[in-house]
N, C-alpha and C positions, 0 to 999 in steps of 0.2 A: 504494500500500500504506500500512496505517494506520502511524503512529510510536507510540508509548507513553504520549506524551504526549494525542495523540489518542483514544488507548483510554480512558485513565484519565477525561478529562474524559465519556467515554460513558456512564460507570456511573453518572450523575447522572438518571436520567430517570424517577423515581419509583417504581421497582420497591419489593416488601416484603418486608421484613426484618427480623428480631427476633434481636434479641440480649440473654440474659439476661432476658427479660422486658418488653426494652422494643425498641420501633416506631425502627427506624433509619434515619435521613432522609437520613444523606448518608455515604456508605461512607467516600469521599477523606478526611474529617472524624473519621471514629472512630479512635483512637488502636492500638486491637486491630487491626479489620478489615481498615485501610488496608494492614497486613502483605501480606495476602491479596491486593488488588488488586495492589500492588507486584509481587509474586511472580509472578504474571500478566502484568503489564506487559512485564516481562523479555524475552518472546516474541517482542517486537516491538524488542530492540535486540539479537537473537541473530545474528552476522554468519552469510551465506550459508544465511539462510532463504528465499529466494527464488526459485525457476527461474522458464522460460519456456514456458508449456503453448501447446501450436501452437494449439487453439481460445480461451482467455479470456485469452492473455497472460501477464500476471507475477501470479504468486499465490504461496501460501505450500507449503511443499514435503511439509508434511503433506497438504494435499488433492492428492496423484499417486496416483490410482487404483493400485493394482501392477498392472502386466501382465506383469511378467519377476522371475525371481527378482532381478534386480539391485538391480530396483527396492526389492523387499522387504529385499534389505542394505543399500541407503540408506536405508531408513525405518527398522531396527535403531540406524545409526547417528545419524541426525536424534533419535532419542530419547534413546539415551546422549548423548550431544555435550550436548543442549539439558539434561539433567537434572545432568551436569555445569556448566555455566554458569549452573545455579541453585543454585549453593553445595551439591548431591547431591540437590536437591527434587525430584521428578516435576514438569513443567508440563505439568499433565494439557489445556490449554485450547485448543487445536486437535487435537489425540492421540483423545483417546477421542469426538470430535463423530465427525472422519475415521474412526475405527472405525465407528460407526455409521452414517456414509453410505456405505461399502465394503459395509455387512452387506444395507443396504437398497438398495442400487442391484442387487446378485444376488436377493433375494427378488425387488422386483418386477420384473424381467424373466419370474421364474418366475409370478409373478399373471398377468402380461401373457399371457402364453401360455396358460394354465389357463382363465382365465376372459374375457379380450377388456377387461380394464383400461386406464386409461390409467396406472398407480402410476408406470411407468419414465418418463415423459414429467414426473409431479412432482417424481419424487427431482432428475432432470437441472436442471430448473426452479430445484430447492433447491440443489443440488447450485451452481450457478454462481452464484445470488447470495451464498450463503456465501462461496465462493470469492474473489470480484469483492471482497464487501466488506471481506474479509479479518478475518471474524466469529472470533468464541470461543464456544465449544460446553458443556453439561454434556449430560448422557446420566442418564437417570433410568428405570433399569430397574428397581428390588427392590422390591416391592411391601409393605407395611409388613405383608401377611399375615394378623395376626390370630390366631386357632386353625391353628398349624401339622400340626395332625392333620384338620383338614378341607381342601376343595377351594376355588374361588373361589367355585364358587356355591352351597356349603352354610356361607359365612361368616354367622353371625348378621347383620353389619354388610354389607353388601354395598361399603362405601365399604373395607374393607381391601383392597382387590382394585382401581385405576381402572379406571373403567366407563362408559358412555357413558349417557349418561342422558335426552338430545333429540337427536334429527334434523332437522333441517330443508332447505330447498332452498341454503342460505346454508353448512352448516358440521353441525360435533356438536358437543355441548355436553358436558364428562367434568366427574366428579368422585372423589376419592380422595384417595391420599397415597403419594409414596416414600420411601424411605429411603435414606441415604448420598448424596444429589447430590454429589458434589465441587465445587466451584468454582462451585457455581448461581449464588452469588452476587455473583460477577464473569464471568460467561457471558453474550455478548450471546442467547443465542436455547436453548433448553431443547430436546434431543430424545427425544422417549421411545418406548421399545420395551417389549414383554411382558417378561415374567421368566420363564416358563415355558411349557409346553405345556399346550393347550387343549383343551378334548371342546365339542361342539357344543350343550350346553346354555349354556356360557363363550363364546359370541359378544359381549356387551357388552363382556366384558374384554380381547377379543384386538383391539388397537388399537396403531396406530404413529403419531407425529404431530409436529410439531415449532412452538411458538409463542416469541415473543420475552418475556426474563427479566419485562419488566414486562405483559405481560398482567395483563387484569382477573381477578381470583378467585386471583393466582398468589401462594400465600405461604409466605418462607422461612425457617424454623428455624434456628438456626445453633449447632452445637454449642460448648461452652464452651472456648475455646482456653486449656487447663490449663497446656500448653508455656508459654505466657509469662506468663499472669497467675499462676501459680501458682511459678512458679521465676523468683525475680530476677535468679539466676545465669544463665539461659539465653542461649546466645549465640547458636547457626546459627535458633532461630525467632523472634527479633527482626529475622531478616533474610528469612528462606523460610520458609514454610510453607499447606499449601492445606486447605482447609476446609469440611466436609462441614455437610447441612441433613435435617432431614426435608421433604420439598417437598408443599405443600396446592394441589389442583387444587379449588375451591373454585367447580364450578361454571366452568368454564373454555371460553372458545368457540373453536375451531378451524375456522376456514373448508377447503372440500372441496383448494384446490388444497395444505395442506401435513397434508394427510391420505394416509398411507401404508399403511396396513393397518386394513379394518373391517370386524370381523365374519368374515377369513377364518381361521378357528380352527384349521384343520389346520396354516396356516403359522406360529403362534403359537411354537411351540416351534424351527421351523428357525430364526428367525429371533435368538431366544435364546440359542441355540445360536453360533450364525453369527457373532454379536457379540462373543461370549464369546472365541469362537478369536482372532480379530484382537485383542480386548482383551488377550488374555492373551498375547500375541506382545508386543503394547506393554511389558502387566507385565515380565516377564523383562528386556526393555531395557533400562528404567527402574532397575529394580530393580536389576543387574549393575554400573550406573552407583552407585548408592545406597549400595552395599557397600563402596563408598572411604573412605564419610566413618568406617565401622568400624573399618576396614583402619587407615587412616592415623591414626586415633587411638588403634587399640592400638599401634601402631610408635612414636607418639610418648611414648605411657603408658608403655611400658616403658624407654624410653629418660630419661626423667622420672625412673622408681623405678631404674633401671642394672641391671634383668634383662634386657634385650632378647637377651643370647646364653644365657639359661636353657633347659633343652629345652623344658620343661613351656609356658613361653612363644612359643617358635617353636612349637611345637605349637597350640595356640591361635588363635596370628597367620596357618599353614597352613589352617585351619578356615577361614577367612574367607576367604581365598584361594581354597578349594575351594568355597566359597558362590557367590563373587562369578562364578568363571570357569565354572561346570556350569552355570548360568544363562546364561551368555554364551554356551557353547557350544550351550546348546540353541537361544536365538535366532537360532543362525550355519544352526546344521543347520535349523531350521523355514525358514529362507527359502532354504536350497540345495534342499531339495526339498517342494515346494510342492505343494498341488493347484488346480486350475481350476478355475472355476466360470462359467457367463457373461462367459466374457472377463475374471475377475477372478482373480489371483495368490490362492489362501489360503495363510499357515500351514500349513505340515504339522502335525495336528492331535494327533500320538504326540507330536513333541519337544518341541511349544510346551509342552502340558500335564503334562508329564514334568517340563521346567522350574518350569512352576509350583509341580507338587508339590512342587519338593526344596525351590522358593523358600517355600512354604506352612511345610511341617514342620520346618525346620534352620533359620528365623529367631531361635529363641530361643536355639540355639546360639551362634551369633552374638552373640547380648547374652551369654551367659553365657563366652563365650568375653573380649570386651573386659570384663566383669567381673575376673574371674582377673589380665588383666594388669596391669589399673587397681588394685585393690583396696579394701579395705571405705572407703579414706577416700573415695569417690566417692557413698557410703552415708551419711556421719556429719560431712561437712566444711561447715565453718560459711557464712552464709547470705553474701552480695555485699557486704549493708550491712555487714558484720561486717568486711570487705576495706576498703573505704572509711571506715571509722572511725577515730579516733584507735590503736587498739591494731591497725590492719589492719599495721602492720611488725613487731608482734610476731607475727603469726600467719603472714607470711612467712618468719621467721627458722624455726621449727617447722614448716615442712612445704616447705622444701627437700628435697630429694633426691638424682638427680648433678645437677641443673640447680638453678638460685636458686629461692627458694622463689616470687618472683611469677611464673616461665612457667612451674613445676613447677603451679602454684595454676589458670592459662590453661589447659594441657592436662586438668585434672582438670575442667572446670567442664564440658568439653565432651563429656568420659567420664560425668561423671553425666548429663546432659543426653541423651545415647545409651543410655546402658544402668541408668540409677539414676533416673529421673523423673517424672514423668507422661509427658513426650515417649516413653519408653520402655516404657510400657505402650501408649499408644496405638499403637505402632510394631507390639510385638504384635500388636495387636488388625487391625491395618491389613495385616502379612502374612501370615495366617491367613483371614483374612476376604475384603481386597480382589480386584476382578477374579475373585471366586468361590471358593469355601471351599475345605476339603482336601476334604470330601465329594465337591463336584462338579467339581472336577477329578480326585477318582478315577473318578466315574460317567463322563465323558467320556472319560477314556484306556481304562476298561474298554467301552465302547460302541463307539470306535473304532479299538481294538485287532486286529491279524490274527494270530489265533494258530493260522491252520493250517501254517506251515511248521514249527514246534515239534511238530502233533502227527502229519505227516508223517514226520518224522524218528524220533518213537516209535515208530511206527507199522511203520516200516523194521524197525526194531532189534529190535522182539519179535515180527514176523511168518516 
């Protein structure tokens, strides 16, 4: 199994990257980026990430297919645990690859059968050299879209849609563009899946495949990390945080054996779908885990300002509590009652997505909750350099509270930082958005909802 050290030196192999404008040559080396890698590295000194799978050995505990609900409570816990040991960051970098080989290893059994494919013979294929090498994964599903009131194949641009654009005896050839990669750019190997459901004029687009970060034509965007170049004060993203790209397939070749879905359009959308469940079982983990670093900086903030037994305040501090633990429970309950699929454990797909809603809609509570106990100074309180200057013990003496004014000034940096930042908007924007919007986790809980026992019982009552 790799060590971190090992990881880290792998991201040296000439993949492309932009940052800001400019062609970045060596990740280790950038002063920003290297956060990222870091963050990522973590994964691999996480104690008891390892079992021993009877067919390849000792791998890493995220690639355990589920075949039992059990298993799906240790994979709950493998991700709180790990997201805790990331100072409360998600390590999306074996998590969401493993979503996508759970989604694809049940599609193509269902190919296999339908049509006399070999797809389950390459997922297993992929499936164990990931495993074996003890790889890092991104997942690049959202398609950058375009005219979101037309289809894929009424895009003026046909490249907002990735599409396949050569066949040959060797491989296809795509070109396009995603959005949100997380971590693409410390992932040893890229997998992408559709985003949505397909009509059979949309056979170019409905494609599954997986190549390594440095592929030819592969190039990656890298969103402006605000969290730290923008806030001096910032303290947990100087240490964690992961980083999204828009991803350019630029003409991209993919040979036939890690090609997983081509051209078959009706499965387009199961498979979107399919991903989506398991990712979203992830999120809620993740997320439940994440809700600490709220938690315990509102406890510390008021304990900082000497409200902590205020009602308005326990009120507040409850909120979060109720965030952190509905989310927990939904993930306890999605994996006690599960459903099958090809010998695959899924999420139960009511509570995962339940979960996610409440995680979706009541994260800005959350911030507005540790606002209230923090207060406006977390809004208006003077910059780091301003700390470390000559007049920095006057400005300790003035914003003591019950505690001295320099760990009064340490808890406050981290309350802005959470809830008054840019790290704070993008937090927003990340759970609202990530792992699938409030929209499509309502379309999903409504799509797989069973509401005949509700209209059974009406049905009783007024008949």
């Amino acid at each position: 199994m790799r060590t971190s050290t090992e990881f880290i030196r792998s991201l040296e192999d000439g993949r492309t990257i932009y940052y800001r404008g400019k062609r970045i040559e060596n990740i280790n080396e950038h002063q920003i980026l290297r956060i990222a890698a870091l963050h990522a590295a973590k994964l691999f000194d996480y104690p008891n990430r390892i079992y021993e799978d009877e067919k390849f050995g000792q791998i890493s505990k995220f690639f355990k297919i589920p075949k039992s609900k059990e298993d799906l409570l240790d994979r709950h816990e493998l991700i709180y645990k790990t997201t805790m040991f990331c100072n409360g960051i998600f390590n999306i970098s074996q998590a969401i690859g493993s979503d996508a080989l759970f989604a694809l290893t049940i599609i193509s059994r269902k190919l296999d059968k339908k049509y006399g494919t070999d797809y389950s013979k390459r997922i297993e294929k992929y499936y164990e050299e990931v495993a074996k090498k003890d790889l890092t994964l991104a997942v690049a599903q959202t398609d950058v879209k375009g005219d979101r009131s037309k289809r894929p194949s009424e895009q003026i641009d046909p490249d907002m849609y990735l599409h396949v654009v050569k066949v040959d005896s060797n491989g296809i050839t795509v070109k396009g563009a995603k959005a949100h990669t997380t971590q693409s750019i410390v992932a040893d190997e890229i997998i992408v899946i559709p985003t949505r459901a397909m009509r059979s004029e949309e056979k170019d687009f409905s494609i599954a495949f997986a190549v390594p970060t440095n592929a030819k034509g592969l190039k990656m965007y890298c969103r402006p990390v605000d969290e730290v170049e923008g806030n001096t004060s910032s303290v947990l993203s100087k240490k964690d945080y992961e980083i999204e790209t828009i991803t350019v397939f630029d003409n991209v070749f993919v040979p036939w054996d890690r090609v997983f879905l081509f051209r078959e359009y009706e499965f387009a959308g199961a498979l979107a779908t399919l991903f989506a469940t398991f990712h979203r079982f992830t999120a809620i983990s993740y997320r439940s885990a994440t809700a600490n670093l709220y938690l315990g900086a509102a406890i510390k903030a008021a304990e900082a300002n000497g409200v902590l037994k205020e009602k308005h305040v326990r009120d507040d501090i409850l909120e979060i509590v109720m965030y952190k633990e509905i989310m927990k429970i939904s993930a306890l309950a999605a994996a006690i009652m599960p459903r099958i699929d090809e010998e695959v454990m899924i999420p139960n797909p009511i509570y995962t997505n339940i979960g996610k809603l409440y995680s979706n809609s009541r994260f800005v509570e959350v911030i507005k909750a540790l606002v209230d106990v923090s207060g406006g100074i977390i809004g208006t309180m003077p910059a780091q350099e301003d700390f470390e200057s000559e007049q920095g013990q006057e400005l300790e003496k003035y914003l003591r509270g019950a505690l001295d004014g320099r760990k009064r000034i340490e808890i406050m940096k981290l309350a802005k930082e959470l809830a008054s930042s840019s790290y704070a908007g993008y937090m927003i924007t990340l759970m609202a958005h990530a792992e699938g919007s409030i929209e499509a986790s309502k379309l999903e809980l409504e799509r797989s909802y069973d509401y005949g026992e509700a209209l059974e019982l009406v049905e009783k009552v007024i008949s």
